[in-house]
C-alpha positions as CSV (number, residue, x, y, z in Angstrom):
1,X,118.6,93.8,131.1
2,X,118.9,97.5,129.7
3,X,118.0,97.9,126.7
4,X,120.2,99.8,123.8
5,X,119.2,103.1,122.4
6,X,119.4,102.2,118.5
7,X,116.6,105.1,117.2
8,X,119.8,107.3,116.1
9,X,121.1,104.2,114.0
10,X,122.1,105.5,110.4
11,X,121.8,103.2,107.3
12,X,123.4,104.5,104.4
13,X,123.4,102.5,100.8
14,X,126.3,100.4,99.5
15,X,124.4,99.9,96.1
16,X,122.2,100.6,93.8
17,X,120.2,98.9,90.9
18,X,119.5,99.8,87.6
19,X,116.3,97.6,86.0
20,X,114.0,97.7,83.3
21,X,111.4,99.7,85.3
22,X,111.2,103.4,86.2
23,X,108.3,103.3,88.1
24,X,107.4,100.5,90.9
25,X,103.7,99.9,89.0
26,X,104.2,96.7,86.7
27,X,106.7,95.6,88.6
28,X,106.7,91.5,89.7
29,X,105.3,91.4,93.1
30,X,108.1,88.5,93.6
31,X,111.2,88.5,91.7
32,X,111.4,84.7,90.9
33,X,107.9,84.9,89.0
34,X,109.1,86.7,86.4
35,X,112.8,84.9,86.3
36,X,114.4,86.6,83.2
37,X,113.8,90.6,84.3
38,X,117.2,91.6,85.0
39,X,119.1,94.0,87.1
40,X,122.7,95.6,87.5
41,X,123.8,96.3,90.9
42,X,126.4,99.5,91.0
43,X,128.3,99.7,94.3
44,X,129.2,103.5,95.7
45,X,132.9,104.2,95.6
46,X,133.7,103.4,98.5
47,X,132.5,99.9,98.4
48,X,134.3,99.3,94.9
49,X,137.0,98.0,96.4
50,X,139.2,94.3,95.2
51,X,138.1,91.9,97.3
52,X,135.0,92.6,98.6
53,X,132.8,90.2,96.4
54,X,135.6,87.2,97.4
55,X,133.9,84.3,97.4
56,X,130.6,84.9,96.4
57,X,131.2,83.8,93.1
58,X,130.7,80.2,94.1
59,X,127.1,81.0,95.2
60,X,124.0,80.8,92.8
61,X,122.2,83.3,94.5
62,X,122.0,85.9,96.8
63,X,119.8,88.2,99.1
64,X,119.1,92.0,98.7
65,X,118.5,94.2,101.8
66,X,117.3,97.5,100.1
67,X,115.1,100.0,100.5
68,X,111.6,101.1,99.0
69,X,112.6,104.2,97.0
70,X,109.3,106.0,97.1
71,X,108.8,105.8,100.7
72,X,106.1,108.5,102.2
73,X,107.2,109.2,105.6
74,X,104.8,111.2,106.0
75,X,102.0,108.6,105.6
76,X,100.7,107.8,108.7
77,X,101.2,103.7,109.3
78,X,98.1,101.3,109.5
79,X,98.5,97.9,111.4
80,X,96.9,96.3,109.0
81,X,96.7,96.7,104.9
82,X,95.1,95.3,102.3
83,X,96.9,92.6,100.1
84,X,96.4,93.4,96.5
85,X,96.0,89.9,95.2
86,X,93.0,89.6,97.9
87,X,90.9,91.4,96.4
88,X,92.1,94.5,98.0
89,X,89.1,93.5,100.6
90,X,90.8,91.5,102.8
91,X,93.4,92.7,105.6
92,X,95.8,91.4,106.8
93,X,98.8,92.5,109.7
94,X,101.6,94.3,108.1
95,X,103.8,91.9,109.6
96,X,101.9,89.1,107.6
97,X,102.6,90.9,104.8
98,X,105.2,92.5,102.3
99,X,103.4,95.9,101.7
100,X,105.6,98.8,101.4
101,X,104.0,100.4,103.7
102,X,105.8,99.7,106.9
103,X,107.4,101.0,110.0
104,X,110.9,101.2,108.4
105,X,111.0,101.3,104.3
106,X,113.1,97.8,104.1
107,X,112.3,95.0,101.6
108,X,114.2,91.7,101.1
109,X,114.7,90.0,97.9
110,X,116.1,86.4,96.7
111,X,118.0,86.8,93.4
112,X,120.1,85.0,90.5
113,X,123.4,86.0,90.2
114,X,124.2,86.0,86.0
115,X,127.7,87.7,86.5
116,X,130.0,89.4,88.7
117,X,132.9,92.0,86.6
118,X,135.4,92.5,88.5
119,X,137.5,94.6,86.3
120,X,136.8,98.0,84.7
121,X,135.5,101.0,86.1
122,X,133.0,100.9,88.8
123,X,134.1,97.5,89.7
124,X,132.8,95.2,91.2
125,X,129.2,95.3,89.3
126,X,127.2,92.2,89.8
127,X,124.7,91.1,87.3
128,X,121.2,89.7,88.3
129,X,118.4,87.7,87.4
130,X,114.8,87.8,88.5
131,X,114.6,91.4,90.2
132,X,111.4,93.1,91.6
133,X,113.0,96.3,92.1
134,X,112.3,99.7,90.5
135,X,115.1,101.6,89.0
136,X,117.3,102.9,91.4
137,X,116.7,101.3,94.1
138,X,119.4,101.6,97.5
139,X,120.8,98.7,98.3
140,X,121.5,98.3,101.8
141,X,123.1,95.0,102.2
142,X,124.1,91.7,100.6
143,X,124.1,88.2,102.1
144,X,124.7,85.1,99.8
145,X,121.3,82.6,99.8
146,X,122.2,79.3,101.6
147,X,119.9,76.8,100.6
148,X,120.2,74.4,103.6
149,X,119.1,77.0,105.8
150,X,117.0,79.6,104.0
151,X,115.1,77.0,102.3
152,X,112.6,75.8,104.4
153,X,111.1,72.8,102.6
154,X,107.8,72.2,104.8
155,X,107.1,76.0,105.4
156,X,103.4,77.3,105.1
157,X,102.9,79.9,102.8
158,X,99.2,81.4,104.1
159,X,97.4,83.5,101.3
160,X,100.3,83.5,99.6
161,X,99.5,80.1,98.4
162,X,95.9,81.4,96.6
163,X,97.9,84.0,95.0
164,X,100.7,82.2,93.3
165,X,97.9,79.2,91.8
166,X,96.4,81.9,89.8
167,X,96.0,81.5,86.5
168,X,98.2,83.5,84.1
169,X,96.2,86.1,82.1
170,X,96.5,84.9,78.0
171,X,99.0,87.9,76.6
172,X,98.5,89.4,72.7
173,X,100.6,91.9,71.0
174,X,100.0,92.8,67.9
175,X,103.1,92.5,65.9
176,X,103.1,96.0,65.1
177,X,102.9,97.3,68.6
178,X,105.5,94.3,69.7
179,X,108.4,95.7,67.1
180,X,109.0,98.9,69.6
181,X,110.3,97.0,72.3
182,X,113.8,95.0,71.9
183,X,113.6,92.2,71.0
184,X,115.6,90.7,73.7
185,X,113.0,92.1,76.4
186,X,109.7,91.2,74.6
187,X,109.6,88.0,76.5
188,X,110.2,89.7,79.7
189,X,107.7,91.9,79.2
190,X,104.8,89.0,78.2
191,X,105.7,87.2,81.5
192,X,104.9,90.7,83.4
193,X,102.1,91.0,82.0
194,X,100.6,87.6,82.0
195,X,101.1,88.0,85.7
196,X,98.4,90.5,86.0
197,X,99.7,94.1,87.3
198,X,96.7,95.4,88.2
199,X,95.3,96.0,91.2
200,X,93.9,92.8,92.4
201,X,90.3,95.1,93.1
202,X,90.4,96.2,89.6
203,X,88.0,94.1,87.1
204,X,86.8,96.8,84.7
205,X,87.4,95.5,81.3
206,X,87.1,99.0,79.7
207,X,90.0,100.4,81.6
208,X,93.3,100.7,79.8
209,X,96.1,100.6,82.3
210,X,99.5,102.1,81.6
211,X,102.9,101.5,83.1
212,X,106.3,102.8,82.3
213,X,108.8,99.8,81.4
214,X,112.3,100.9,79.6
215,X,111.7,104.0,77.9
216,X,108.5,103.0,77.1
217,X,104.8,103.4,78.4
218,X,102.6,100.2,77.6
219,X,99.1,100.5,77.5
220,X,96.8,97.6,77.9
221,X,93.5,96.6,79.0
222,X,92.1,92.6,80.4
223,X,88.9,91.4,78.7
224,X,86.2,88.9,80.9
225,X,88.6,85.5,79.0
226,X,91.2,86.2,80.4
227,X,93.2,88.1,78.0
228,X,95.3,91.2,78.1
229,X,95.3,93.0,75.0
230,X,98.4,95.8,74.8
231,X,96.3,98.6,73.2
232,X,100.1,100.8,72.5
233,X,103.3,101.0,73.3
234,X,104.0,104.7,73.1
């Protein structure tokens, strides 16, 4: 059977989201971990159109095609990377894996739907729960989640399964510090970080890490118990 020429296929994005995060480091490396970070999903004009959302307001949930926003193309690709919650040590294939640094710059992700406003301008603008995307991020497509079928009860979740029984790193923020955030995304922010968004290789106590969040940079650093102390929040 002859196969079809689809290296000219063109992707262009129907959406994009606006989260809490400017930058992709800090940033859940699954969505449902950190359930209350939340994201707005702005179609391009010519996707706000009535109608186009019918129906997906009886769904709970839905899935996000989109693309990684700080793609390298000129990167050369590797066959194999290194999963940061290995160790960094470890590789694995890319294929077994949900690095960014793949043949085409495409991620998936399972989300909550909060809201969907369909009046106003720049209708239809859907409002989400438990994002892992960075700011601005293209959305390429939209599916609604089907739990009889993309549920897979018995499924085997490799590595995956030593990463997410991790314990959660013990979170403090001195009050002081804690008063230049909102108060309605502290909470948000204390899940991130108990999540540990270092590099999985990185065990230097001394460091002080720094990621963007809001308008914000926190800075923190982990001591040996297990705690993460936010040193500023500048």
């Amino acid at each position: 059977m002859e196969k079809k020429d689809f290296t000219s296929l063109v992707i262009k994005p129907i959406a994009y989201i606006h989260t809490d995060f400017p930058t992709k480091f800090g940033i859940p490396r699954q969505g449902d971990v950190v359930s209350s970070l939340t994201g707005t999903i702005i179609f391009e004009e010519e996707y706000q159109k009535e109608g186009i959302l019918r129906g997906l307001e009886d769904f709970s949930h839905l899935w996000l095609i989109w693309g990684f926003s700080d793609f390298d193309s000129k990167k050369e690709f590797s066959p194999t990377i290194r999963p940061p919650k290995l160790g960094g040590n470890t590789r694995v294939g890319v294929f077994a894996s949900r690095s960014p640094n793949r043949p085409n710059p495409l991620g998936i992700s399972a989300v909550k739907i909060e809201k969907i406003i369909t009046e106003g301008k720049e209708s239809p603008i859907i409002l989400v729960s438990g994002v892992d995307l960075m700011d601005g991020t293209p959305i390429y497509d939209i599916k609604p989640y089907i739990p009889f079928s993309d549920a897979i009860v018995d499924a085997k979740e490799g590595y995956t399964a030593y990463t997410r029984n991790k314990p959660l790193l013990k979170v403090v923020i001195p009050e002081d510090i804690k008063e230049k955030i909102p108060s309605d995304k502290i909470n948000s922010l204390i899940e991130v970080l108990s999540q540990d968004p270092r590099p999985g290789f990185h065990h230097d106590e001394n460091r002080v890490y720094g990621f963007a969040y809001l308008d914000k940079e926190v800075k923190f650093h982990v001591e040996q118990d297990h705690t993460l102390i936010v040193d500023d929040i500048i």
